[in-house]
C-alpha positions, 0 to 999 in steps of 0.5 A: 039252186046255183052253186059256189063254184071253186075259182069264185073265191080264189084270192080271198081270206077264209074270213071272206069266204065264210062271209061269202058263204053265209050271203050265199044263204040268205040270197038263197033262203031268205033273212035267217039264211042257212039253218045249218052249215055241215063240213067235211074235208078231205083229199078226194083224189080218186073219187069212190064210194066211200066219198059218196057216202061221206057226202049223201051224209052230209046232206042229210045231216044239212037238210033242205036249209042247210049247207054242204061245205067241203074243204079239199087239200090243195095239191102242196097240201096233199103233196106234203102229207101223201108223198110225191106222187100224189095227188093223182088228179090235179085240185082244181079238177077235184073241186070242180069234180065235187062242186057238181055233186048234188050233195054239195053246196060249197067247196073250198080249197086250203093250202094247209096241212088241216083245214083249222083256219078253215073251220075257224072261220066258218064255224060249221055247226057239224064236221063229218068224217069217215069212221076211221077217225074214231079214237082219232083227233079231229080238227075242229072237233073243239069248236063244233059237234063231230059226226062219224060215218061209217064207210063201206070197207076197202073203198079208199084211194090209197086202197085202190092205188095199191089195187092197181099196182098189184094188179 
């Protein structure tokens, strides 16, 4: 099954990017197209397990007929909300790092600093994110279900960061 991959969509509106995604589903699955659109976004910087596990649930949560669509921070995004150093990797290796991954139908880029628009437009049936979240606000969580994972503990870049400059 062919994916999207993250310089398709570079000068359209989320609008036509969700619109898109949903012709994307009917190409490949038929008139009723996807059953079930399931997001996630993030940073994805330095890809781990806790990443991994994010998205095997996202899978899950989409099934056979359903799509995976990830929302990654561009790089002045994550600039503006972890600090001149980062990202460590540049975004458009990230979307390409996560549109290889099996779990993943979709991704697309968003230059701000929560991905509202985004959600918006693609009104997601779910929005997964990690545990750490609980009690926390959730973009979107108005206009779609919300699902926490829960994430092995110490797997986060800023973990590992800190783990390698401590040495």
């Amino acid at each position: 099954m062919p994916k999207t991959s993250p310089d398709t969509f570079e000068s359209f509106s989320y609008r036509d990017i969700c619109s898109e995604i949903r012709k994307v589903g009917h190409d490949r699955l038929g008139k009723d197209g996807y059953s079930r659109i399931v997001f996630t976004n993030g940073v994805f910087d330095l890809f781990h397990l806790g990443h991994l596990q994010l998205l095997n649930e996202c899978r899950s949560l989409a099934g056979p007929r359903g799509a995976v669509v990830v929302g990654v921070n561009s790089d002045a995004s994550v600039k503006r909300l972890k600090g001149p150093s980062r990202p460590i990797i540049d975004e458009v290796t990230r979307a390409t790092m996560l549109i290889y991954m099996k779990p993943v139908d979709h991704v697309v880029s968003f230059d701000e600093d929560t991905p509202i628009r985004l959600i918006e437009a693609l009104r997601p049936d779910v929005i997964v994110k990690g545990s750490d979240y609980k009690g926390k606000e959730i973009v979107g969580s108005e206009l779609s279900a919300i699902h926490l994972v829960n994430l092995k503990e110490g797997f986060s870049t800023s973990s590992i960061i800190e783990r390698i400059k401590n040495g």
